[in-house]
Backbone and ligand atoms as CSV (ligand in chain L), in Angstrom:
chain,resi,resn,atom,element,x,y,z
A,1,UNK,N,N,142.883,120.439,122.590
A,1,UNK,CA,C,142.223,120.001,121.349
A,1,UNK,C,C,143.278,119.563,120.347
A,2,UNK,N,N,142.810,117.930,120.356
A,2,UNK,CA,C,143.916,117.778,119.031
A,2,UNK,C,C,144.065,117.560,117.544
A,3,UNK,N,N,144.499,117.574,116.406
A,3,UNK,CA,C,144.443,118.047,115.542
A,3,UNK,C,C,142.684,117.888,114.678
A,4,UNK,N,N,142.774,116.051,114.997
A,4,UNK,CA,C,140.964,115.952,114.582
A,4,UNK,C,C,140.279,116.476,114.973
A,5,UNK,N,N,140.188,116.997,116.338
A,5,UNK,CA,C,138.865,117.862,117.318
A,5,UNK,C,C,138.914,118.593,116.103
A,6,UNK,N,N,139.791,119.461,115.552
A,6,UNK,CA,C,139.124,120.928,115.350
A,6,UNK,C,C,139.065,120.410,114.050
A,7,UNK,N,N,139.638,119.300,113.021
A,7,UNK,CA,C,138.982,119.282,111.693
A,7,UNK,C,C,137.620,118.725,112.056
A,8,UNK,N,N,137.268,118.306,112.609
A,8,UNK,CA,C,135.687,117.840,113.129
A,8,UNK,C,C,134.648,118.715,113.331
A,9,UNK,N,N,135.602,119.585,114.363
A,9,UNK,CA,C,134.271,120.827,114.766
A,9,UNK,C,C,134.259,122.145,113.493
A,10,UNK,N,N,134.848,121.757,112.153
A,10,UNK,CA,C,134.179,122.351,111.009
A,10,UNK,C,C,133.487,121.583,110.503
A,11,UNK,N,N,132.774,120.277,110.346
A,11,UNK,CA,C,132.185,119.487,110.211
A,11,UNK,C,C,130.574,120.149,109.871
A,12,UNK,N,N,130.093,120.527,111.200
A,12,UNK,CA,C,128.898,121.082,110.620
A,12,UNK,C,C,128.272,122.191,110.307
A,13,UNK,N,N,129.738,123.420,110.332
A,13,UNK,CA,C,129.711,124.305,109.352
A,13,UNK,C,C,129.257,124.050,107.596
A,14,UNK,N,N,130.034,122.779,107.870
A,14,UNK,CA,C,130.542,122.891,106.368
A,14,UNK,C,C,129.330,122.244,105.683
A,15,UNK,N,N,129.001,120.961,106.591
A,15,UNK,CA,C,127.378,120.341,106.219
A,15,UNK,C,C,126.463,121.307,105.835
A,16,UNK,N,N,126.516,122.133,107.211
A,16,UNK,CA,C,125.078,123.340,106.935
A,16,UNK,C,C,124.876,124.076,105.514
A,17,UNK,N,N,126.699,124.371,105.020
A,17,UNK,CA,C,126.324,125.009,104.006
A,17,UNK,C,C,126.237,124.205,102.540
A,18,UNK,N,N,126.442,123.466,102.572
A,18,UNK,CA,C,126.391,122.265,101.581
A,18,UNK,C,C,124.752,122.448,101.463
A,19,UNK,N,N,123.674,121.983,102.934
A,19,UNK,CA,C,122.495,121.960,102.442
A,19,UNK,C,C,121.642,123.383,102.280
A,20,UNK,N,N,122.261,124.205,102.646
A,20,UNK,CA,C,121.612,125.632,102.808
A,20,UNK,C,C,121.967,126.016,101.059
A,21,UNK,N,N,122.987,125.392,100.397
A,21,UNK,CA,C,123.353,125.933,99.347
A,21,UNK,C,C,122.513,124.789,98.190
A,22,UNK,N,N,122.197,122.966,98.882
A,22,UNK,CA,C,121.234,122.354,97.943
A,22,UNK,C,C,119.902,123.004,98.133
A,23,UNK,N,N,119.479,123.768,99.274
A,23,UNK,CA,C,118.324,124.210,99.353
A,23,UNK,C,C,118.011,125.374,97.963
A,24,UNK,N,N,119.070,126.117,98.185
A,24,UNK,CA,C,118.614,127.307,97.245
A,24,UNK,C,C,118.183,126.734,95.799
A,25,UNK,N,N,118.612,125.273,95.290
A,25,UNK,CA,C,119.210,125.233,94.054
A,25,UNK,C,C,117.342,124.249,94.201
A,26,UNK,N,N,116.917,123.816,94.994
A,26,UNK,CA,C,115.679,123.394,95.161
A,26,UNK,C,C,114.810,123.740,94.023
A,27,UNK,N,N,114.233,123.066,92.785
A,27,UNK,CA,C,112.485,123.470,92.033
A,27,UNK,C,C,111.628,123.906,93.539
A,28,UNK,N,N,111.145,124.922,93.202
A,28,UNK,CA,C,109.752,125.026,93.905
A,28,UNK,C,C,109.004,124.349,93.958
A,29,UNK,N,N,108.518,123.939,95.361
A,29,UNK,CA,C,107.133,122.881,94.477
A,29,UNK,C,C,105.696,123.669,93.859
A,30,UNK,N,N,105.478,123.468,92.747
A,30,UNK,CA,C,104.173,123.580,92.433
A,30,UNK,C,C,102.916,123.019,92.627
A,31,UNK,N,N,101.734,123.505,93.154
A,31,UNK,CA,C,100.738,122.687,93.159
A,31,UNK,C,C,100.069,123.135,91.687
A,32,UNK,N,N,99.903,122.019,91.147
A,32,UNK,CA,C,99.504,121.295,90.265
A,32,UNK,C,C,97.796,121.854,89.819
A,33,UNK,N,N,96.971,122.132,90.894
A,33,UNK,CA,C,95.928,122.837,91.008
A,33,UNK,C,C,95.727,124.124,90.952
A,34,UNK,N,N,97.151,124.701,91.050
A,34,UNK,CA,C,96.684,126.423,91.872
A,34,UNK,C,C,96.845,127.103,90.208
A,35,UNK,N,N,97.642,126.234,89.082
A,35,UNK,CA,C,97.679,127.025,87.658
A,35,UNK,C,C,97.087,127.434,87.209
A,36,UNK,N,N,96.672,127.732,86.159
A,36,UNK,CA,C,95.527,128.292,85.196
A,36,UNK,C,C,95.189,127.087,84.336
A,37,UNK,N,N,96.571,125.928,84.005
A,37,UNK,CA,C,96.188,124.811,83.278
A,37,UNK,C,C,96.153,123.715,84.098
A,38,UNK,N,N,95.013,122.814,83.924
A,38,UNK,CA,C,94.738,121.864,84.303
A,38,UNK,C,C,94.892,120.913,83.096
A,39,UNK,N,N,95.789,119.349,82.912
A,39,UNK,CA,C,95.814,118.895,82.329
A,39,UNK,C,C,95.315,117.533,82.398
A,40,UNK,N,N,94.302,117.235,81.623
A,40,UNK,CA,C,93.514,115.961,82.267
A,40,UNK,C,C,93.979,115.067,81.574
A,41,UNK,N,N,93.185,113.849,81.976
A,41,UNK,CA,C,93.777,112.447,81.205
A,41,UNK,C,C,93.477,111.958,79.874
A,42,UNK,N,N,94.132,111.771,79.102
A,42,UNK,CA,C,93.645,111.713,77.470
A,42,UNK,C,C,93.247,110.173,77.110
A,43,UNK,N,N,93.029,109.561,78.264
A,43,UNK,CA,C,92.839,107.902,77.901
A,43,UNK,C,C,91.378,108.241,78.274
A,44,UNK,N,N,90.235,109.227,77.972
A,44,UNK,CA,C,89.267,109.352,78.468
A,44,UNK,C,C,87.963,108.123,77.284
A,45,UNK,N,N,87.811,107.138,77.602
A,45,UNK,CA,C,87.017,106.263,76.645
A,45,UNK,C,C,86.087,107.088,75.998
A,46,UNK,N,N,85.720,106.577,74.140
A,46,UNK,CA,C,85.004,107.190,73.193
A,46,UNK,C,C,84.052,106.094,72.727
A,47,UNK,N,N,83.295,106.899,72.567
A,47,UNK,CA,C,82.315,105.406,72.396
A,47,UNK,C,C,82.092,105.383,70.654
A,48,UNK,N,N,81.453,104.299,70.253
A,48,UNK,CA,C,81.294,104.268,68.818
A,48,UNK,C,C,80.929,104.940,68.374
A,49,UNK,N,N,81.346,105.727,67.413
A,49,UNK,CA,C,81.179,106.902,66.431
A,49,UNK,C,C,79.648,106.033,65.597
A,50,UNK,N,N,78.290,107.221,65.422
A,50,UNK,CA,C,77.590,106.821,64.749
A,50,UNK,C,C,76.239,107.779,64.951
A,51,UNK,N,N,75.810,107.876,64.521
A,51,UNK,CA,C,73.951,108.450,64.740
A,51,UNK,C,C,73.729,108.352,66.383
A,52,UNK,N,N,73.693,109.686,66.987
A,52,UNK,CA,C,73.237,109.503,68.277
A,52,UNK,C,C,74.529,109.309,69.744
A,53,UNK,N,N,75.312,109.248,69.089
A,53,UNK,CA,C,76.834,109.240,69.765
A,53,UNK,C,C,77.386,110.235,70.756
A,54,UNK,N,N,76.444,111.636,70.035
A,54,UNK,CA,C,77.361,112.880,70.907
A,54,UNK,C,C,75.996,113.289,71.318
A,55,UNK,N,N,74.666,113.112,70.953
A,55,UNK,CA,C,73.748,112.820,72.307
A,55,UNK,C,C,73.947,112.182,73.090
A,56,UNK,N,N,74.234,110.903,73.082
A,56,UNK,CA,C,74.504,110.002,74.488
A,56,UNK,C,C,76.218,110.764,75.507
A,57,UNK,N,N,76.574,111.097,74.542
A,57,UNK,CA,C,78.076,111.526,75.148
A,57,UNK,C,C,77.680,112.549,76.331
A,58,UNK,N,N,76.804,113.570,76.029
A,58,UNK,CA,C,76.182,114.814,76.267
A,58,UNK,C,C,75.445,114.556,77.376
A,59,UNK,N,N,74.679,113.900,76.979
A,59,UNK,CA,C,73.490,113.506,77.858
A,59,UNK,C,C,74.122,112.523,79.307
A,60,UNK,N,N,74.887,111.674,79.299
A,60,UNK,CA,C,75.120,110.774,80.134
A,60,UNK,C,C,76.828,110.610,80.549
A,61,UNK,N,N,77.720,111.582,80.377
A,61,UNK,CA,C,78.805,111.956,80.513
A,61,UNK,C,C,79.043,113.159,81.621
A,62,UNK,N,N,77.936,113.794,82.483
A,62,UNK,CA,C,77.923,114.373,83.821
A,62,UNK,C,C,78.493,113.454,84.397
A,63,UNK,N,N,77.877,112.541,84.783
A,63,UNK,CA,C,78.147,111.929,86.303
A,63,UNK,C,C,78.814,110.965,86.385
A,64,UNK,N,N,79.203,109.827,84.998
A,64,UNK,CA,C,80.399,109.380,85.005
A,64,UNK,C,C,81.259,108.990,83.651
A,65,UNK,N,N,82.284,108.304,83.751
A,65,UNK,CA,C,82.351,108.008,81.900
A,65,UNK,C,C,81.898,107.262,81.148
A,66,UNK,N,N,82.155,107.424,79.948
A,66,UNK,CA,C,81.752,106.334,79.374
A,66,UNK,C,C,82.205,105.274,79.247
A,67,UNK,N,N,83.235,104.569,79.844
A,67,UNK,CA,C,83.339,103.455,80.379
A,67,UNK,C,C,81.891,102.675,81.143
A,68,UNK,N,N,81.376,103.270,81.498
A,68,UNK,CA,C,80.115,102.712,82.100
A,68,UNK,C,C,79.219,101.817,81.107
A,69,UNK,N,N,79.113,102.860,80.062
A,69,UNK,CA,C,78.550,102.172,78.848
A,69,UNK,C,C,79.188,101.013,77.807
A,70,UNK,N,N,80.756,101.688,77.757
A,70,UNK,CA,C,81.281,100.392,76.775
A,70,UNK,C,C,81.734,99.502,77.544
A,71,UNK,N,N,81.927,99.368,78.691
A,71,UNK,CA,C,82.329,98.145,79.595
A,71,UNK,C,C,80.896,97.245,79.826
A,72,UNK,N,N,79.605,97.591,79.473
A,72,UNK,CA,C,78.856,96.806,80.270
A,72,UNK,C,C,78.700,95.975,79.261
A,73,UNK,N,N,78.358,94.922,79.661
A,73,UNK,CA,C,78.015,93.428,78.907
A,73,UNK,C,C,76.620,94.112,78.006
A,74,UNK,N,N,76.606,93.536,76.497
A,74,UNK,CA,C,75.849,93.825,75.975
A,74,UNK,C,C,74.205,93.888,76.485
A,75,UNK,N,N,73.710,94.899,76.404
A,75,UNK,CA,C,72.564,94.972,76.693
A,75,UNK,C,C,71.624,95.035,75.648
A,76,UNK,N,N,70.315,93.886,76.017
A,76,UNK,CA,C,69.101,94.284,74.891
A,76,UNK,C,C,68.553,95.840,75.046
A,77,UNK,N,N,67.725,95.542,74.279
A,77,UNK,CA,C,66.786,97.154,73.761
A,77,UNK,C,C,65.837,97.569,75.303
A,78,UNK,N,N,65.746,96.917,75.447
A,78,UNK,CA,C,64.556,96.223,76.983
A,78,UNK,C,C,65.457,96.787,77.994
A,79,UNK,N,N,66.632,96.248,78.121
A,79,UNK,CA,C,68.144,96.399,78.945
A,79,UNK,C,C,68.403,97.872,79.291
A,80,UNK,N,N,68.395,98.062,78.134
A,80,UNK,CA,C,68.991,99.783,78.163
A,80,UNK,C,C,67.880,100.661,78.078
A,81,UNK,N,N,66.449,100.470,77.399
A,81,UNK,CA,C,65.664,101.554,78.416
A,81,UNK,C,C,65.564,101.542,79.455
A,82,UNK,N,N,65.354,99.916,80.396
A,82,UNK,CA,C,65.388,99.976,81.704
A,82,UNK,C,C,66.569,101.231,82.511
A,83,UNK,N,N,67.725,100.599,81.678
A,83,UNK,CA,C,69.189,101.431,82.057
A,83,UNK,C,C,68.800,102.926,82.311
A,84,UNK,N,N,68.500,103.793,81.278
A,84,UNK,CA,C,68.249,104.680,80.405
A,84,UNK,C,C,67.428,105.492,82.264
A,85,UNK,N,N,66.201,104.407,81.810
A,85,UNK,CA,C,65.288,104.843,82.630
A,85,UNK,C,C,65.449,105.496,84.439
A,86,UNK,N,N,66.058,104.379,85.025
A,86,UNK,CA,C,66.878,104.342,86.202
A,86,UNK,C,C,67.830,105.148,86.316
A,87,UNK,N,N,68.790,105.647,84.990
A,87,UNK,CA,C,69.537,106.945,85.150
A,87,UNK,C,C,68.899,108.153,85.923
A,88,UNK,N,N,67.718,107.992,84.749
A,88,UNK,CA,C,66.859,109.640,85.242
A,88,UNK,C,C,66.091,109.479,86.195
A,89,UNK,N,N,65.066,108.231,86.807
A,89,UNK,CA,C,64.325,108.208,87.682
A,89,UNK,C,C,65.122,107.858,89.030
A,90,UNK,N,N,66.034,107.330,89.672
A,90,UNK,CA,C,66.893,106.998,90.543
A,90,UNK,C,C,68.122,108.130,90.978
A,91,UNK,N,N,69.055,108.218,89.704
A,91,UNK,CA,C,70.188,109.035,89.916
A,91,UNK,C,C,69.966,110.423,89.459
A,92,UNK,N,N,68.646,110.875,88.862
A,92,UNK,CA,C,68.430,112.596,88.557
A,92,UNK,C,C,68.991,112.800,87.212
A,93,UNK,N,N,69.188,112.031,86.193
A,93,UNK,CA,C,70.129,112.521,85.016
A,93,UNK,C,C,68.812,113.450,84.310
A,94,UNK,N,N,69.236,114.805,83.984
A,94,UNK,CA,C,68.719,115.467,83.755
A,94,UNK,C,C,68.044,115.346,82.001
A,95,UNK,N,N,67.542,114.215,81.807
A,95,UNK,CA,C,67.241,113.598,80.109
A,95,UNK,C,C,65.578,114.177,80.229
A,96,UNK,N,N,65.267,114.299,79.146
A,96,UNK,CA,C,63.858,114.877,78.831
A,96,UNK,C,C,63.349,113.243,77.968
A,97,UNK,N,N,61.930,113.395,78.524
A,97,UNK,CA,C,61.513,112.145,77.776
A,97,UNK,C,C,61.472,112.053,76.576
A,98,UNK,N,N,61.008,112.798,75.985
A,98,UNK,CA,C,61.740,112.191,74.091
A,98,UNK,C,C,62.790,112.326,73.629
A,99,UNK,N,N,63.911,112.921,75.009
A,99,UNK,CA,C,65.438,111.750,73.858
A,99,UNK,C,C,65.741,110.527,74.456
A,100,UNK,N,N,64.419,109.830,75.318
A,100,UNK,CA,C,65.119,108.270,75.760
A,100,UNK,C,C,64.666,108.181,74.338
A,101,UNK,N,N,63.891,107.833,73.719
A,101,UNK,CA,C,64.231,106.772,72.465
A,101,UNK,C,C,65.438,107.298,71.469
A,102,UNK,N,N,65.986,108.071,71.502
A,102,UNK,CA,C,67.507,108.409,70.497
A,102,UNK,C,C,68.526,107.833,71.390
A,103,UNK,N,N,68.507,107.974,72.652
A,103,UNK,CA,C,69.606,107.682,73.589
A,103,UNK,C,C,69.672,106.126,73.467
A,104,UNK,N,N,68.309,105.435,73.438
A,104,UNK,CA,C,68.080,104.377,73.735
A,104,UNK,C,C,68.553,103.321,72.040
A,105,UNK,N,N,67.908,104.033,71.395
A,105,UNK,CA,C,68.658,103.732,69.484
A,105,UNK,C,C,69.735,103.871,69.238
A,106,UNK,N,N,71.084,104.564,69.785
A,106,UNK,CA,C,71.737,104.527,70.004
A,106,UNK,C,C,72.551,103.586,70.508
A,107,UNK,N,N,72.146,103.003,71.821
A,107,UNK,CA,C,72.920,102.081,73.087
A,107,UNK,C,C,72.598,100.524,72.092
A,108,UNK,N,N,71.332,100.863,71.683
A,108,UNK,CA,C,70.698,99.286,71.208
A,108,UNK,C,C,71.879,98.951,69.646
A,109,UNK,N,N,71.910,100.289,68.722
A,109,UNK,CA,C,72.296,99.752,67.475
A,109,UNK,C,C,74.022,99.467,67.758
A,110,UNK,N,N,74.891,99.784,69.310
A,110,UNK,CA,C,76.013,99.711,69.260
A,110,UNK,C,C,76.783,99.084,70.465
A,111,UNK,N,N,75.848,98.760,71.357
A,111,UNK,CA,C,76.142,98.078,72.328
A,111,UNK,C,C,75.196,96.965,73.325
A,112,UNK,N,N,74.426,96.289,71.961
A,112,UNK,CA,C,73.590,95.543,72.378
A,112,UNK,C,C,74.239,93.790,71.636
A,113,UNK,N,N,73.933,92.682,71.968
A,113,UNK,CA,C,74.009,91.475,71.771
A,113,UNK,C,C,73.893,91.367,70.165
A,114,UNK,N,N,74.787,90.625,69.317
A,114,UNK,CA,C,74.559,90.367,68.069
A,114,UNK,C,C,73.214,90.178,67.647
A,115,UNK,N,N,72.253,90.122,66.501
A,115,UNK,CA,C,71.119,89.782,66.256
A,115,UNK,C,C,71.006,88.569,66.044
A,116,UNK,N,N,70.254,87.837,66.332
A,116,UNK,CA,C,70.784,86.059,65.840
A,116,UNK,C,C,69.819,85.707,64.085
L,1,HEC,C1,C,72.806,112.177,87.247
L,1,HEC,C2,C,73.986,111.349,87.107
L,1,HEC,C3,C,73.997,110.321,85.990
L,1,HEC,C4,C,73.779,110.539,84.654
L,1,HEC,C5,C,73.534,111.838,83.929
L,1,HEC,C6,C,73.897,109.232,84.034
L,1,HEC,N1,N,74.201,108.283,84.958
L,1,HEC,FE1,FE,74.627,106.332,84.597
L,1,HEC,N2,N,75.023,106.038,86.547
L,1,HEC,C7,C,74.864,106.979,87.543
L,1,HEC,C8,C,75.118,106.354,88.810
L,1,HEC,C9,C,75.064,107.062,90.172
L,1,HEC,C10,C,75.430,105.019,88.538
L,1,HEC,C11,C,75.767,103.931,89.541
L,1,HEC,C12,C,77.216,104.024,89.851
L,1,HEC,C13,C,77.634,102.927,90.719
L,1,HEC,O1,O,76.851,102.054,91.031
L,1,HEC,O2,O,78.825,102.943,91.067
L,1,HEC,C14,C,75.384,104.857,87.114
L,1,HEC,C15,C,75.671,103.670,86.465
L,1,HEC,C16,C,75.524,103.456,85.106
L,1,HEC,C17,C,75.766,102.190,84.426
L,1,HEC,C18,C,76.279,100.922,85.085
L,1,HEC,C19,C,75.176,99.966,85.324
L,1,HEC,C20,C,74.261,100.391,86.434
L,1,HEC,O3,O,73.062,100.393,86.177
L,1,HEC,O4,O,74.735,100.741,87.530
L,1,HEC,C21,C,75.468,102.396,83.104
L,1,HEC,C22,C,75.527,101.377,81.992
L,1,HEC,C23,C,75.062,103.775,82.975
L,1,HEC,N3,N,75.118,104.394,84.201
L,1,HEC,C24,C,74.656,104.339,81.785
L,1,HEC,C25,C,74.247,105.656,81.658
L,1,HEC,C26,C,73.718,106.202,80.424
L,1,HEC,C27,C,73.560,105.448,79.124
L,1,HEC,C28,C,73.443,107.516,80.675
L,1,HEC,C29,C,72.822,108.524,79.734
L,1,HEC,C30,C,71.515,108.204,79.250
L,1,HEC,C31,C,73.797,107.778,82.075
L,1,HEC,N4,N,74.263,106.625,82.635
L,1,HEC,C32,C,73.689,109.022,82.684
L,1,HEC,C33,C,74.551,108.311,87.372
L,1,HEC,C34,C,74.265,108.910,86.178
């Protein structure tokens, strides 16, 4: 064995402990789920502040966001009871019939077509 053989065959002594020693110095990984805090996303869309706002928030903020509502192309009064309606008769939204017309006064005075 000549002089390189044996600086060589410390080679992966010396590796091993290099990573056995980056291992220790390793963050743990955390899952992100298993905490006590869950931190959600703060870009969560708000819809127009006004009469009837945090009924609709309440009422129609189970099952998805409100993006649903301020993204859709203005809807008439006609539009959004239909809407309204099809929530609860189709998808189960748990609305009692006399707050479609607040829900519905609502959608109309803030996300319906200019008045001409
Ligand atoms: C029980 C669950 C549920 C509730 C509560 C709910 N929705 Fe929906 N909504 C849905 C589903 C399911 C869709 C269809 C999603 C899709 O097509 O990707 C939808 C879609 C929509 C859309 C998109 C247009 C359409 O017709 O697909 C609008 C606007 C909307 N909802 C408004 C509302 C409003 C306003 C309320 C409160 C009055 C509400 N939703 C409450 C389940 C619900």
């Amino acid at each position: 064995m000549n002089r390189l053989h044996l600086l060589l065959s410390g080679v992966p002594v010396v590796l091993a402990s290099v990573l056995l020693a980056a291992d220790v110095a390793v963050e743990p990984v955390r899952n992100p789920l298993a905490g006590d805090r869950l931190e959600l996303p703060k870009d969560e869309p708000v819809l127009k502040a006004g009469p009837g706002a945090e009924l609709v928030r309440s009422a129609c903020s189970s099952c998805h966001s409100m993006d649903y509502v301020i993204t859709q192309p203005p809807l008439t009064r006609a539009q959004w009871t239909a809407n309204v309606e099809k929530m609860k008769a189709r998808f189960g939204a748990p609305l009692s019939t006399n707050e479609i017309p607040d829900l519905v006064e609502y959608l109309e005075a803030n996300y319906s077509p200019p008045a001409r």
